[in-house]
C-alpha positions as CSV (number, residue, x, y, z in Angstrom):
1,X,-19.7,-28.8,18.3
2,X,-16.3,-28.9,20.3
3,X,-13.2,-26.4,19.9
4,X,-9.6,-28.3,20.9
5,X,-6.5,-27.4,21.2
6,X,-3.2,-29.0,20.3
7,X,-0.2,-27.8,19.5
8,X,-0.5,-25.5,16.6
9,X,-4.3,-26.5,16.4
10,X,-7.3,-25.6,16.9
11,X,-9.7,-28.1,15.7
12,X,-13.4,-27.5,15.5
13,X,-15.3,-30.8,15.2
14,X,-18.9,-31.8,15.0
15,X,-18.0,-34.9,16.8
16,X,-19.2,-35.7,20.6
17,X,-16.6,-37.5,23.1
18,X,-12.7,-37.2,23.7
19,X,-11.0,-37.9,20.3
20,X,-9.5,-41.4,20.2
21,X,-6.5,-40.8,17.9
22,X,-3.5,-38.3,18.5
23,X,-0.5,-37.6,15.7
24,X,2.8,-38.2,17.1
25,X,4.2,-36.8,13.6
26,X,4.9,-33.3,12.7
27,X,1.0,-32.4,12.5
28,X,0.1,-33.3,16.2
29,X,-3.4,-33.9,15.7
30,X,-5.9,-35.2,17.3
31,X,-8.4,-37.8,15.6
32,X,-12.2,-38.8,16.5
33,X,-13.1,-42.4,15.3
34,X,-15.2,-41.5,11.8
35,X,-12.0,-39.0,10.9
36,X,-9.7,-42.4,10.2
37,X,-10.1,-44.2,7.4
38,X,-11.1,-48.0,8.4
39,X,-8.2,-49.3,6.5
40,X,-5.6,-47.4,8.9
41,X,-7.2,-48.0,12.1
42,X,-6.9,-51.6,11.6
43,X,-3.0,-51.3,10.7
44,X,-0.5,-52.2,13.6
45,X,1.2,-49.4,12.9
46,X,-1.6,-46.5,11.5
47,X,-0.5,-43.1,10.6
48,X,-1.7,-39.9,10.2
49,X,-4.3,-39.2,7.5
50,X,-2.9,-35.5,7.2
51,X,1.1,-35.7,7.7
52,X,2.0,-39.8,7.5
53,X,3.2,-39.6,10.8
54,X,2.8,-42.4,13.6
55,X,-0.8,-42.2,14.8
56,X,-1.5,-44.0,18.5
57,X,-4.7,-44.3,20.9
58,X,-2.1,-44.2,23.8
59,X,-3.0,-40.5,24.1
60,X,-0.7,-38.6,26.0
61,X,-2.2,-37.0,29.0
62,X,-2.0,-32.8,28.4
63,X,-1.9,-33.6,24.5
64,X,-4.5,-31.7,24.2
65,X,-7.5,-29.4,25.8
66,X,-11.0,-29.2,25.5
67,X,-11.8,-25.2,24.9
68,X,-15.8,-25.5,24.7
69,X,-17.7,-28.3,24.3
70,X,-20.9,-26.6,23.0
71,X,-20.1,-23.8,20.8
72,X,-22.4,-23.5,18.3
73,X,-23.0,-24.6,15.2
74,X,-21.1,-26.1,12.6
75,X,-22.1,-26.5,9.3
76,X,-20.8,-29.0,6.3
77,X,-20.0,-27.2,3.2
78,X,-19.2,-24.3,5.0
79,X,-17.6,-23.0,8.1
80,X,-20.3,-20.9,9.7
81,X,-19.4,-21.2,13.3
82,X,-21.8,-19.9,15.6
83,X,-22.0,-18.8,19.6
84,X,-18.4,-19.5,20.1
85,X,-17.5,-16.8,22.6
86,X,-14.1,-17.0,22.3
87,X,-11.2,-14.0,21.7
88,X,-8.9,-15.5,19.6
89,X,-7.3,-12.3,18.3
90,X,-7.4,-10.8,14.6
C-alpha cells in the first residue's frame, strides 16, 4: 500500500506505480488506472469520477507526492491500516 498526497488529500491506495490520472476540478485527485471507469478513460474529454471536473494524464509535475510506498496493509471492507509510521496529528 502507498500513502499520497495532493492537495487536501491524502489518498491511501492498494495500487503499485505512479497514478495515471490527476483532477484538474475542485477535488484534485489523483487516479490509478482500475479507479476510472472504462467508459471515461476512453472519452476525449474524461472527468472526474468524484467531482465531474476535467480529468488529464498530462500530470502536472509537483501535483502530488509519494509519502510511503510500503505502509502496511490495507484491507477491503474496512480501513485497517497497518505499519504506517507516520504523525499525522489528532
Amino acid at each position: 500500500m502507498q500513502i499520497v498526497k495532493t492537495k487536501g488529500h491524502l489518498i491511501y491506495s492498494a495500487n503499485q506505480g505512479s497514478p495515471t490520472h490527476a483532477c484538474l476540478g475542485s477535488c484534485q485527485k489523483v487516479w490509478w488506472p482500475d479507479d476510472i471507469p472504462s467508459d471515461i478513460a476512453v472519452l476525449a474529454k474524461p472527468v472526474c469520477p468524484q467531482c465531474g471536473g476535467v480529468l488529464t494524464c498530462d500530470i502536472p509535475p509537483g501535483y502530488y507526492s509519494v509519502i510511503s510506498d510500503d505502509a502496511g496493509v490495507l484491507q477491503k471492507g474496512g480501513a485497517m491500516i497497518k505499519n504506517v509510521g507516520l504523525n499525522l496529528g489528532k
